[in-house]
C-alpha positions in Angstrom: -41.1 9.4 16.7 -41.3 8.4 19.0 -43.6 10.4 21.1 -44.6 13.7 20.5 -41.0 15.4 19.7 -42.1 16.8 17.0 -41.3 20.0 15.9 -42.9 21.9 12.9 -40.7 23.8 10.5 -40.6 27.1 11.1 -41.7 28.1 7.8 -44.9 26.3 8.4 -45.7 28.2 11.8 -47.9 31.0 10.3 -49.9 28.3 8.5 -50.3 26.2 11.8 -51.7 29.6 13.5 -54.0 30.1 10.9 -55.3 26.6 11.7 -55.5 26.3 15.4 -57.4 29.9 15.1 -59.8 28.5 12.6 -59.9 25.6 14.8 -60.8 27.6 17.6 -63.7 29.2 16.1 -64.8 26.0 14.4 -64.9 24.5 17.4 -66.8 27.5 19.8 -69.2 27.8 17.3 -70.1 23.7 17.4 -70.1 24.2 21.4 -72.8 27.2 20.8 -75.2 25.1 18.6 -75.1 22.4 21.0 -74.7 24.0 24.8 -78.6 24.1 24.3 -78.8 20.2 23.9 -76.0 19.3 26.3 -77.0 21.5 28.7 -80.4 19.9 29.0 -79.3 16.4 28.9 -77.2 17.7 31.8 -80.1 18.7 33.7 -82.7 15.5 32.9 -79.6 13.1 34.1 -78.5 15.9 37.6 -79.8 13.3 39.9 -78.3 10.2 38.5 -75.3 9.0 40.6 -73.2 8.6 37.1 -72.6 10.7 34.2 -75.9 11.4 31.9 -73.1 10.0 29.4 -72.5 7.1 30.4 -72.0 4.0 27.9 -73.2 6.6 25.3 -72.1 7.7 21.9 -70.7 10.5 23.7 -68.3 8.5 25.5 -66.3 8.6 22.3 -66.2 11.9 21.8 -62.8 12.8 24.2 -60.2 10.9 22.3 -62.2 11.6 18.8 -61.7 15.2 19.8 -58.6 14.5 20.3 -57.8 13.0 17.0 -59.4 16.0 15.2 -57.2 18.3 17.1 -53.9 16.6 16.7 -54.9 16.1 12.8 -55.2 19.9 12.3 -53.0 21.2 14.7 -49.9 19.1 13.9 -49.7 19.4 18.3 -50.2 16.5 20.4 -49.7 17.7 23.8 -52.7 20.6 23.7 -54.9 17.8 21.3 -55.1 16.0 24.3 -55.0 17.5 27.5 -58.3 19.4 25.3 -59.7 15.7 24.9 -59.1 15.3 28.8 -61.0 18.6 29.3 -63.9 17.6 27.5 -64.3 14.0 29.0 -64.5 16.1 32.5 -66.8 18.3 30.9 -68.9 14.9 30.0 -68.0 13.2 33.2 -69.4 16.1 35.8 -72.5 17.0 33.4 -70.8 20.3 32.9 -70.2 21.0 36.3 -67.0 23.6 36.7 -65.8 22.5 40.2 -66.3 18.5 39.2 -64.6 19.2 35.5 -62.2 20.4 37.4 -61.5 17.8 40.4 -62.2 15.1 37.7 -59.7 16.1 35.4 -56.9 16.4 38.3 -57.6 14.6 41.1 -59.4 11.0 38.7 -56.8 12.1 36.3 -53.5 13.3 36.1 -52.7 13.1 39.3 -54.0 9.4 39.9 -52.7 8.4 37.0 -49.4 9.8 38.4 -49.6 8.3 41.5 -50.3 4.9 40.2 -47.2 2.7 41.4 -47.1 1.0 37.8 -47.5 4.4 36.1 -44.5 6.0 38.4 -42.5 2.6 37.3 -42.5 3.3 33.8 -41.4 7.1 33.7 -38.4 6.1 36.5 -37.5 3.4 33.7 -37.3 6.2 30.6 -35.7 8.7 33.2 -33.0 6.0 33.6 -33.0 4.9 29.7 -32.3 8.4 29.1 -29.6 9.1 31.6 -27.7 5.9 30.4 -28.1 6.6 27.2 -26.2 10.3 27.9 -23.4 8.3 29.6 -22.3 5.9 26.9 -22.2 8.7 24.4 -20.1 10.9 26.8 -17.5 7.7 27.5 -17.0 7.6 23.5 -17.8 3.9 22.8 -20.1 5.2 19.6 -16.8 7.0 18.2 -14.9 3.5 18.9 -17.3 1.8 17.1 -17.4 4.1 14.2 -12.9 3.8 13.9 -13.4 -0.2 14.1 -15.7 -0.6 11.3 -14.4 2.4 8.7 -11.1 0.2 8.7 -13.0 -2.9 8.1 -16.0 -2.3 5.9 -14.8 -1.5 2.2 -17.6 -2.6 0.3 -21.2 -0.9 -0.1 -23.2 -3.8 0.3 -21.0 -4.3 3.9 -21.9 -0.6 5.5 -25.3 -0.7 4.6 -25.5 -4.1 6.6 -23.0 -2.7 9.2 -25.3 0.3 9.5 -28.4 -2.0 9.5 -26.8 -4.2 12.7 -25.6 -1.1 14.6 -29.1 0.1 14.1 -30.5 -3.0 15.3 -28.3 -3.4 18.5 -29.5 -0.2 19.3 -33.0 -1.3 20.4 -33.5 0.2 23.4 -34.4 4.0 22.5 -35.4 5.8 18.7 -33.6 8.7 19.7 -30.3 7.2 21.0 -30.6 5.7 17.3 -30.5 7.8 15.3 -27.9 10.1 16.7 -25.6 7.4 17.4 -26.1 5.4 14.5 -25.8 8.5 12.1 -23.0 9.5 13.8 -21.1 6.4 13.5 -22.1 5.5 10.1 -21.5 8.6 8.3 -17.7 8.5 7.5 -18.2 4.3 6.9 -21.0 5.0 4.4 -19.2 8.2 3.2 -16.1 5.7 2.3 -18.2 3.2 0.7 -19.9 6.0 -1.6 -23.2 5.1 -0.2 -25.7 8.2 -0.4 -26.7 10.3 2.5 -30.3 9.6 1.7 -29.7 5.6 1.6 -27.8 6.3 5.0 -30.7 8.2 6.2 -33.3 5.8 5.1 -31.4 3.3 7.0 -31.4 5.1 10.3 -34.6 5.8 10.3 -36.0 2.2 9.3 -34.0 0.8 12.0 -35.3 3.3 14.8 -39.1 3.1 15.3 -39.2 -0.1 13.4 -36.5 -2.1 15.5 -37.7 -0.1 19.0 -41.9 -1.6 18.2 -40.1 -5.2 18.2 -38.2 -5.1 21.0 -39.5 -6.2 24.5 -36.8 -4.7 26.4 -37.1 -0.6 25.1 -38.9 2.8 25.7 -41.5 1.7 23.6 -42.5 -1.3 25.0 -43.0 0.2 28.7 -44.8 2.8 26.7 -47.1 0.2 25.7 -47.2 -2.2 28.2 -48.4 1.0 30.2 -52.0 1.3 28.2 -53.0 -2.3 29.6 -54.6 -3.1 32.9 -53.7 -5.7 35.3 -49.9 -5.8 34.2 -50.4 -7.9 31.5 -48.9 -4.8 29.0 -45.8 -6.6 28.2 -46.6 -10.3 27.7 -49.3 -8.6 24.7 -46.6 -6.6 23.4 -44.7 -9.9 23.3 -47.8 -11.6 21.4 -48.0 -8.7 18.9 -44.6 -8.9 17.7 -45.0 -11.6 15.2 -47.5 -9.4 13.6 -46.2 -6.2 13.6 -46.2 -6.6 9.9 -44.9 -3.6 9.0 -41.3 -3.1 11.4 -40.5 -7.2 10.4 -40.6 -6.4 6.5 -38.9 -3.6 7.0 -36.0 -5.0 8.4 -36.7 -7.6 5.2 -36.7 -5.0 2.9 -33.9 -3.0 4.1 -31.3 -6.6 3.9 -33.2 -7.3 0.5 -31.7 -4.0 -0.7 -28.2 -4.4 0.7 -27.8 -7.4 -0.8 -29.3 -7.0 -4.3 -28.0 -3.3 -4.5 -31.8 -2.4 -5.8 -33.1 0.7 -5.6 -35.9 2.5 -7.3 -37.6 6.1 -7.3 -35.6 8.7 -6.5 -33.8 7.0 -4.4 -32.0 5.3 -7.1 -31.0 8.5 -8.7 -28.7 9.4 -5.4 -27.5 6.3 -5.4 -26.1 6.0 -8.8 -25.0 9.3 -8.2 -23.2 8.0 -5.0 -21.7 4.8 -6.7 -20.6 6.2 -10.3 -19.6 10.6 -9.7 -19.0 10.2 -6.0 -21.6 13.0 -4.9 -23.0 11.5 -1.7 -25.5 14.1 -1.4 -26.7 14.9 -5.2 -25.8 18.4 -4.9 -28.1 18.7 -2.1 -25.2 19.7 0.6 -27.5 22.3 2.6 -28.4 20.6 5.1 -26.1 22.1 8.2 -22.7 20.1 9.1 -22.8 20.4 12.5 -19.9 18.3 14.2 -20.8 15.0 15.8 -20.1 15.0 19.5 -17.3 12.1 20.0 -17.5 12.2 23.5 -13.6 10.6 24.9 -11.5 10.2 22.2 -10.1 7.0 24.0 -13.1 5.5 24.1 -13.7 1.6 23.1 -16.1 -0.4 21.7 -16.9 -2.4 24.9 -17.9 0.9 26.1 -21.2 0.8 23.8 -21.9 -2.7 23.7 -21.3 -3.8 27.3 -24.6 -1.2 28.7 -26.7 -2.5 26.6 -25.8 -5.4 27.2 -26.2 -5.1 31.0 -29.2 -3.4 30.7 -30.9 -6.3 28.5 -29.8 -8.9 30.8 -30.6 -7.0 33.8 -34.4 -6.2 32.8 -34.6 -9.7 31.6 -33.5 -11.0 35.3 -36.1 -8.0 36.5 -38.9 -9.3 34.7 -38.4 -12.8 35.6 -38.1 -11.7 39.1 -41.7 -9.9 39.3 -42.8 -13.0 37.3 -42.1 -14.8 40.7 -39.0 -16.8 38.9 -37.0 -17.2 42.1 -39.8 -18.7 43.9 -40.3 -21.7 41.8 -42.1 -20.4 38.9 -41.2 -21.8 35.4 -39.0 -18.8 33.0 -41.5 -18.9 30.6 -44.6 -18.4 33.0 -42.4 -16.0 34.9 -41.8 -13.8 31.9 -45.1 -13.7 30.5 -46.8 -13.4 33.6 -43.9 -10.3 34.9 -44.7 -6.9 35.8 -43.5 -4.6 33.0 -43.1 -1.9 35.4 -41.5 -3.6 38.7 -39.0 -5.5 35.8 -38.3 -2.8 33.8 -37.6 0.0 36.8 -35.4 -2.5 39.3 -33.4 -3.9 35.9 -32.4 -0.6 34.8 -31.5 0.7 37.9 -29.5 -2.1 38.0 -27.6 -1.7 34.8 -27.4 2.0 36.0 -25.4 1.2 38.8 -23.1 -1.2 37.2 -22.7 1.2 34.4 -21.4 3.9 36.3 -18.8 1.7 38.4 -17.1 0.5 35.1 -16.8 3.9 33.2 -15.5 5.0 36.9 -13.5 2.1 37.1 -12.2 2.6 33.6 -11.8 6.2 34.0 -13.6 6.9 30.8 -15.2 9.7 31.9 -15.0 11.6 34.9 -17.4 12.0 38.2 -18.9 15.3 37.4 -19.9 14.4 34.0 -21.3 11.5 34.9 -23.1 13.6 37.6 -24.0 15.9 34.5 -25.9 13.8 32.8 -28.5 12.8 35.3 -30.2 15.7 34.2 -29.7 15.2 30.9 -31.0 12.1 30.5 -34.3 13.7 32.4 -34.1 16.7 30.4 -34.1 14.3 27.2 -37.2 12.1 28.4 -39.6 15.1 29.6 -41.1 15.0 26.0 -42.5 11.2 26.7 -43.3 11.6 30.2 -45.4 14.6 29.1 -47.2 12.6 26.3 -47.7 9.3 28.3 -49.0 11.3 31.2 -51.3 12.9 29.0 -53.1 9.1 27.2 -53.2 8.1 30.3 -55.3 10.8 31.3 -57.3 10.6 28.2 -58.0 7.0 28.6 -58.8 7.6 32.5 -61.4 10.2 31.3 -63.3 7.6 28.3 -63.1 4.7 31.3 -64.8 7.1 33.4 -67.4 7.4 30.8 -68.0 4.1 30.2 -66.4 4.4 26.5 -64.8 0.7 27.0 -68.5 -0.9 27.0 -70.3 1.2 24.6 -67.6 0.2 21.9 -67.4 -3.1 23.0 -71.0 -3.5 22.9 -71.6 -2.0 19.5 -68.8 -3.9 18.0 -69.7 -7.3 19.2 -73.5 -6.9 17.8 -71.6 -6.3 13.8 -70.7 -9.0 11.8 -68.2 -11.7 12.0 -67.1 -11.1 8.5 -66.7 -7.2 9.2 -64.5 -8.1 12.4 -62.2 -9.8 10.4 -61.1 -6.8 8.4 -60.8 -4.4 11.6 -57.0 -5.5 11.5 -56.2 -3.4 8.2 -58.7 -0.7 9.0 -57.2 0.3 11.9 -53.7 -0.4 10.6 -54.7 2.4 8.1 -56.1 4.7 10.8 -52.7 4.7 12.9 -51.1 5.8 9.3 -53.2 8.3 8.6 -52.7 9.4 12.0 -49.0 9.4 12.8 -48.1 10.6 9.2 -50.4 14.0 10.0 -49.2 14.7 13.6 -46.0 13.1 13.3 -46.2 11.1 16.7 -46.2 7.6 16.8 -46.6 7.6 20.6 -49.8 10.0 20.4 -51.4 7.8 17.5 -51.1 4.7 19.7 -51.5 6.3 22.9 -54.9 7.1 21.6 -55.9 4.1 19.4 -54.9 1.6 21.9 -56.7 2.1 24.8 -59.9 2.0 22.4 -59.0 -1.4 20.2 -58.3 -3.1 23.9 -62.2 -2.1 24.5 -63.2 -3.9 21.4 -61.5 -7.6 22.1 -60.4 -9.2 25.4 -56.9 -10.1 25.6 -57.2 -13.6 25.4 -58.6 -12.8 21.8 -56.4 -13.5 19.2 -58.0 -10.7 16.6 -57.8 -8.1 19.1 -54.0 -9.0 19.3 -54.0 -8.5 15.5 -55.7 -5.3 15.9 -52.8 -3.9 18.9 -50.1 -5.2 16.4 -51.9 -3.2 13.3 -52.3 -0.3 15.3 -48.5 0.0 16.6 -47.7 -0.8 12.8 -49.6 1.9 11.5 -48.3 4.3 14.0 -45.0 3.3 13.2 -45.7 3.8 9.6 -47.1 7.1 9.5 -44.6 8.4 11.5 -41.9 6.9 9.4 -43.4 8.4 6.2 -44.4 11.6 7.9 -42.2 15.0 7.3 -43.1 16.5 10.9 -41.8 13.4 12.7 -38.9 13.7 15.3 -37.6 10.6 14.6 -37.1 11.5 10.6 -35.9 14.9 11.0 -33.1 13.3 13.5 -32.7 10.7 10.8 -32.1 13.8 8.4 -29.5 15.3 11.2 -27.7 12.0 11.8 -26.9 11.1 8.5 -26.1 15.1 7.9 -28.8 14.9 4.7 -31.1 17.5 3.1 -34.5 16.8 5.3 -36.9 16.9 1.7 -34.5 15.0 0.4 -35.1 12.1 3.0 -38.4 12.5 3.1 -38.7 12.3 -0.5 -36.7 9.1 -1.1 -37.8 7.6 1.4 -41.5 7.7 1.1 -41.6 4.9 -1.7 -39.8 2.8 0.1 -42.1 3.3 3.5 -45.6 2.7 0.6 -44.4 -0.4 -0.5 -44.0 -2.0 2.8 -46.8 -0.6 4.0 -49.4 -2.1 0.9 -47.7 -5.3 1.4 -48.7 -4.7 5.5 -52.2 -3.9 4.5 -53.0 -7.3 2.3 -51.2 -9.3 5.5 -53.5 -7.3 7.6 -55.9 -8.3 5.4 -55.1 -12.0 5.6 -54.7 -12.3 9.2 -57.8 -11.3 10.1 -59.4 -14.2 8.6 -56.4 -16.6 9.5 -55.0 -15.2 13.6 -52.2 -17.5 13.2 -48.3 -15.9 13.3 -46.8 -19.5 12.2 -49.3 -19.4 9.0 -49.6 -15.2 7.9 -45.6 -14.6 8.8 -44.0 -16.6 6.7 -46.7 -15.3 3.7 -45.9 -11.6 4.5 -41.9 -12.3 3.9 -43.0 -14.2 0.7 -44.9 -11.1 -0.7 -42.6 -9.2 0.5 -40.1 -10.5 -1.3 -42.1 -11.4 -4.1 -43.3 -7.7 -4.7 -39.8 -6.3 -4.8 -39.0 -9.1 -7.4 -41.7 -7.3 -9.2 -40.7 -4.0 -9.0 -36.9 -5.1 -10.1 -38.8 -6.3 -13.8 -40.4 -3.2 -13.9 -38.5 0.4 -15.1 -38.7 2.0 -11.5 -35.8 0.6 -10.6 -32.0 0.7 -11.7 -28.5 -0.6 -10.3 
């Protein structure tokens, strides 16, 4: 999940109405029992040039109103343009017109008209455009031909499907769909199980994306820092983003050892030994995959991304000041996410288009076509990122930034220490109940950069552990996007993915949670890294002695 493209079952509607309305009274009646108290803390603090609210308690309550809402709603985008409301509300001291210019004019649409903002979305608008174009000029079917007469072995299209998935860095969504796409009749011939295949996608979408400097999810996050500095702390948290490494750890562990355990392991000895792929569980809708030209090649995948990497690496280094004399590693750590990311993909845009013209793999109009595609496919993350930055304009406003930081830094040392796993279980509980990754960072961010400067090697623990956490959750959670496309591109029963892969996602997750754990007393990648891949390891060693497991 990326963001929130989440889509409840429809079965589940009625109960999610029931909520909101329960909700909605919950939440008048609280706003009844204290309009009286607001109201006159509104009036005592009229004539003070700021908010009566200011570097208070109540600074917090926008983006914890927030949380509530997305947790019982299961709905990101109302949770928080109502958590931008309020923070006007707080802001004006209750005043309807300043609510109201607050919440537009200091929010949305500043935050909209901020060059780096503006930046970002052009860079997912163009991710998603390109990403319509490579399917269309068939390179993903290519790629699927070339290794289904190549890959014979089980153990080779799990790892095929785990490198595919990992070349496929630069967007969740353009994962999964290619990935399941491709995969399907390798794994199919290999008699690996539509729920292994699933699990596979869907550990190397979100997981591979949080790791990867040059993706969707890295402007995302380079976006809730000030002063451009988003994407060199992305870069600082990816040695501790705990959970996507051992992931990708786990996922190679498997491939090689041919473990599996809980129910997992039943489909998969169902797979190898009777040949049922899907365990009898074949309800799950066969739509056909969309080949784009059937005379597509390989080159046709790999060389876009390809260009686009190397182009938003040379776009990077440019902002950094690299062709003025600057040094590549200053240059890169000190680039402008947005400037690098925006000119690199235009770029790779450009030079995209010229070689599927010049190749004639598909035609002018389509290419035309999927301009609005890709848009069309993006809106949900523009909404959503519009939306935190909103929220987070609204608790700056408020002074929330100060408050927290002051309360934190007056606790103890020893309590600081073990903020890394607390918040690392926060973003799980988080993204596992609203099924948005993006949201559950979007939100917890902004408020762990309050705690810790960046130059603070804890609060770069605490970033890493939140975008961990978020990944988790979503990973683990039913509601996500990003599993129910993992479910339609391997073609597998959706409770059936959920369900086998849930053990899985736990036992990387406690294994996380000790690192976590460890790291906050020892900041150091060199040292914690190499101990995460040891327990790792170590504790799926430990499951293989125990009965859970079977070949």
């Amino acid at each position: 999940m990326k963001n929130n493209r989440n889509t409840p079952p429809r079965d589940g509607l009625s109960a999610i109405c029931r909520n909101k309305t329960m909700l909605l009274l919950l939440f008048v009646s609280a706003m009844l029992l204290l309009f009286p108290i607001l109201a006159q803390a509104a009036e005592e603090g009229a004539a003070e040039p700021e908010s009566y609210f200011y570097m208070t308690i109540w600074s917090l309550l926008p983006p914890v109103i927030a949380i509530g809402l997305a947790l019982i709603t299961k709905e990101v985008y109302s949770s928080l343009f109502v958590g931008i409301v309020i923070g006007g509300l707080l802001y004006s001291n209750f005043s309807f017109e300043g609510t109201l210019t607050h919440v537009f004019n200091d929010g949305i649409v500043t935050v909209l008209a901020d060059p780096y903002n503006v930046g970002i979305l052009i860079f997912l608008v163009i991710l998603g455009i390109m990403v319509v174009l490579m399917n269309k000029a068939g390179g993903s079917a290519a790629f699927g031909r070339w290794a289904s007469s190549h890959i014979k072995t089980r153990a080779g299209a799990q790892l095929a499907t785990i490198a595919l998935g990992v070349l496929i860095f630069i967007d969740d969504y353009f994962n999964c769909l290619t990935v399941g796409s491709v995969m399907r009749p390798v794994s199919d011939n290999s008699k690996v199980s539509r729920a292994k295949l699933a699990y596979v996608i869907d550990a190397t979408a979100a997981p591979v994306c949080i790791i990867a400097p040059v993706s969707s999810w890295a402007a995302a996050v380079a976006s809730y820092v000030e002063d451009g500095n988003g994407l060199y702390l992305f870069i600082r948290t990816i040695p501790f983003n705990f959970y996507a490494l051992l992931t990708i750890v786990m996922m190679i562990f498997l491939a090689f050892t041919g473990m599996e355990y809980g129910p997992m392991a039943i489909h998969e000895k169902n797979a190898k030994e009777k040949g049922d792929i899907f365990s009898g569980m074949k309800d799950y809708a066969n739509t056909a995959a969309e080949n784009g030209n059937p005379n597509g090649k390989i080159i046709d995948l790999i060389l876009p991304i390809a260009v686009l990497i190397v182009s938003c690496v040379i776009g990077m280094i440019y902002s950094g000041r690299f062709f003025e004399g600057v040094n590549f590693v200053d240059a890169f750590s000190n680039s402008d996410a947005s400037i690098g990311l925006m000119l690199g993909s235009s770029v790779a845009l450009i030079i995209t288009v010229i070689y599927f013209l010049i190749r004639r793999s598909i035609k002018f109009k389509e290419i035309a076509e999927s301009i609005p595609e890709g848009f069309k496919s993006m809106v949900p993350a523009i909404l959503i990122l519009t939306f935190a930055w909103s929220l987070k304009a609204m608790t700056d406003s408020l002074g929330a930034k100060e408050f927290v930081e002051t309360v934190v830094k007056g606790s103890a040392g020893s309590f600081q220490a073990f903020l890394p796993a607390i918040v690392f279980l926060i973003g799980i509980f988080l993204a596992f109940a609203t099924g948005t990754s993006w949201g559950t960072f979007g939100i917890l961010i902004p408020i762990t950069l309050a705690v810790f400067p960046l130059d603070n090697p804890l609060g770069v623990i605490c970033v890493s552990a939140c975008m961990a956490g978020a990944v988790c959750g979503d990973h683990c959670s039913p509601i996500s996007d990003t599993t129910i496309m993992a479910s339609a591109g391997a073609q597998c029963n959706h409770v059936t993915h959920v369900s086998t892969q849930l053990p899985y996602a736990m036992t990387v997750a406690a294994v996380s949670f000790v690192c976590y754990v460890i790291a906050g007393f020892v900041p150091n990648a060199i040292i914690v890294l190499p101990i995460a891949i040891v327990l790792m390891i170590g504790t799926l060693f430990g499951v293989k002695k125990t009965k859970l497991w079977q070949k």
